[in-house]
N, C-alpha and C positions, 0 to 999 in steps of 0.2 A: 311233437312240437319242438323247434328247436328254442335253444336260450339264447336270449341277444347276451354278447358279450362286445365289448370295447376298449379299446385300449390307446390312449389320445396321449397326445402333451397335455399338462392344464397346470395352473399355477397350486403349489404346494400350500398354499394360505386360503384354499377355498376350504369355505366352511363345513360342507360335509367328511372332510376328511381328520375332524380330531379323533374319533374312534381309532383309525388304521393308526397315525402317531403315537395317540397314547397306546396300542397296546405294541408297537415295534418297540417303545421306551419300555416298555414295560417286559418285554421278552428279553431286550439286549443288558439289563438290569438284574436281570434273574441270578444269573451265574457266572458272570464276568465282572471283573473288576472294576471298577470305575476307571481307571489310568489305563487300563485296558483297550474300553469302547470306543469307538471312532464314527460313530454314527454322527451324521452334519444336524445341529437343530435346523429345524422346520424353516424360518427365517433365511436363512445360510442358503437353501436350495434353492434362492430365486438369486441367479446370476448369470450374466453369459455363458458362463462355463459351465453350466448345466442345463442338461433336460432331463426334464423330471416328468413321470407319466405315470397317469392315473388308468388300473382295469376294472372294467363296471361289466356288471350282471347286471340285467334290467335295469340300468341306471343308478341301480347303486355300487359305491366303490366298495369293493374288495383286494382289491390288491394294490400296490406305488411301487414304482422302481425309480432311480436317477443314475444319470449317466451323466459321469464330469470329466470334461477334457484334459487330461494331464495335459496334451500338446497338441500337434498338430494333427499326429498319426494316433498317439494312445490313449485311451480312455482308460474311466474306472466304472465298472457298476457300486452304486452305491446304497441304502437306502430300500434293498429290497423286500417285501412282506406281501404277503398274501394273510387274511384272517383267518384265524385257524378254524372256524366253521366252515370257511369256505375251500381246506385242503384236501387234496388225497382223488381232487379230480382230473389233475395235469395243467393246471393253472398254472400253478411256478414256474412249468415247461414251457406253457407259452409263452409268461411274460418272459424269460431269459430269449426265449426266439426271437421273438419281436424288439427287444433289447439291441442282440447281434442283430439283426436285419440295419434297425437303424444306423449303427454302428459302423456299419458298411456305406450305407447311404452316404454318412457325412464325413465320410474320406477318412477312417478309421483303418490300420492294419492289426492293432493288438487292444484288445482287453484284457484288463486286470480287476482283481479283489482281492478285499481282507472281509475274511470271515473267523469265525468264533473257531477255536478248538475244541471247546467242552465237547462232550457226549450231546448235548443239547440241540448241535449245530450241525450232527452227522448228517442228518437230512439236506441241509443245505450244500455240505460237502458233494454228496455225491451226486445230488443233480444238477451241480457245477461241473466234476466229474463227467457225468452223462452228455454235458454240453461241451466236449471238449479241454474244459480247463484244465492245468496242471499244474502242481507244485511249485512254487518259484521262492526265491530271495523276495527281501522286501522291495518295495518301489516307492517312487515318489518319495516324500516325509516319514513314510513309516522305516518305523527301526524293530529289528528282530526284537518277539515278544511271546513268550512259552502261550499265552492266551489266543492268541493269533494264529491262523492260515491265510498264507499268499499265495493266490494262484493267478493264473496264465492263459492266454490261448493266442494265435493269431487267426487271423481274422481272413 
């Protein structure tokens, strides 16, 4: 049998989705610094300059991601989690797939991120890594930060 899986726009304030927040606030808390994080609150993700998208198993969400337009041409992913009961299936790999797809769609030529440094964050590293991305300078706002990785891809 296969699993329905989905992966839509849907607005970041719908109600089944305080679990997935609270535990990204609760992940990106763990071992970073407060003046560190850069995660958008919940609120913040409803704006033109974002799309933000929910992936559902059988209709329940397990995993968000957000994608915010620095400009015309480059994005950021932002905002991405998968629950950790729900890792180690290739989930994250889809959702960054489907991320890029989009990405593409809406006349995007480069993606960017800021991810964690710690050991914590390795995972995220490298299936960013796997997806292309590559080490860069800061972008946008952010300013060099021993907590922080910038990475890169074009698109």
């Amino acid at each position: 049998m296969t699993e329905t899986l989905s992966f839509a726009a849907e607005s970041p304030l719908a109600d089944d989705l305080a679990l997935l927040f609270q535990r990204h606030t609760a992940d990106m808390h763990a071992d970073t610094p407060p003046e560190s994080i850069h995660m958008m609150p919940r609120e913040t993700l409803v704006s033109p300059q974002i799309d933000f998208f929910v992936l559902r198993r059988a209709g329940a969400p397990v995993g968000m991601a957000a994608l915010k337009r620095l400009d015309l041409r480059h994005g950021e992913i932002k905002s991405m989690h998968i629950l950790a009961e729900a890792r180690g299936g290739g989930l994250s790999r889809l959702m960054l797939d489907r991320l890029i797809d989009h990405a593409r769609r809406v006349g995007l030529t480069r993606l960017s991120l800021e991810t964690g440094a710690q050991p914590g964050f390795a995972a995220a590293r490298g299936l960013y890594a796997r997806g292309g991305f590559v080490e860069c300078p800061p972008f946008g706002a952010y300013r060099p930060d021993p907590n922080s990785v910038f990475m890169t891809r074009t698109l």
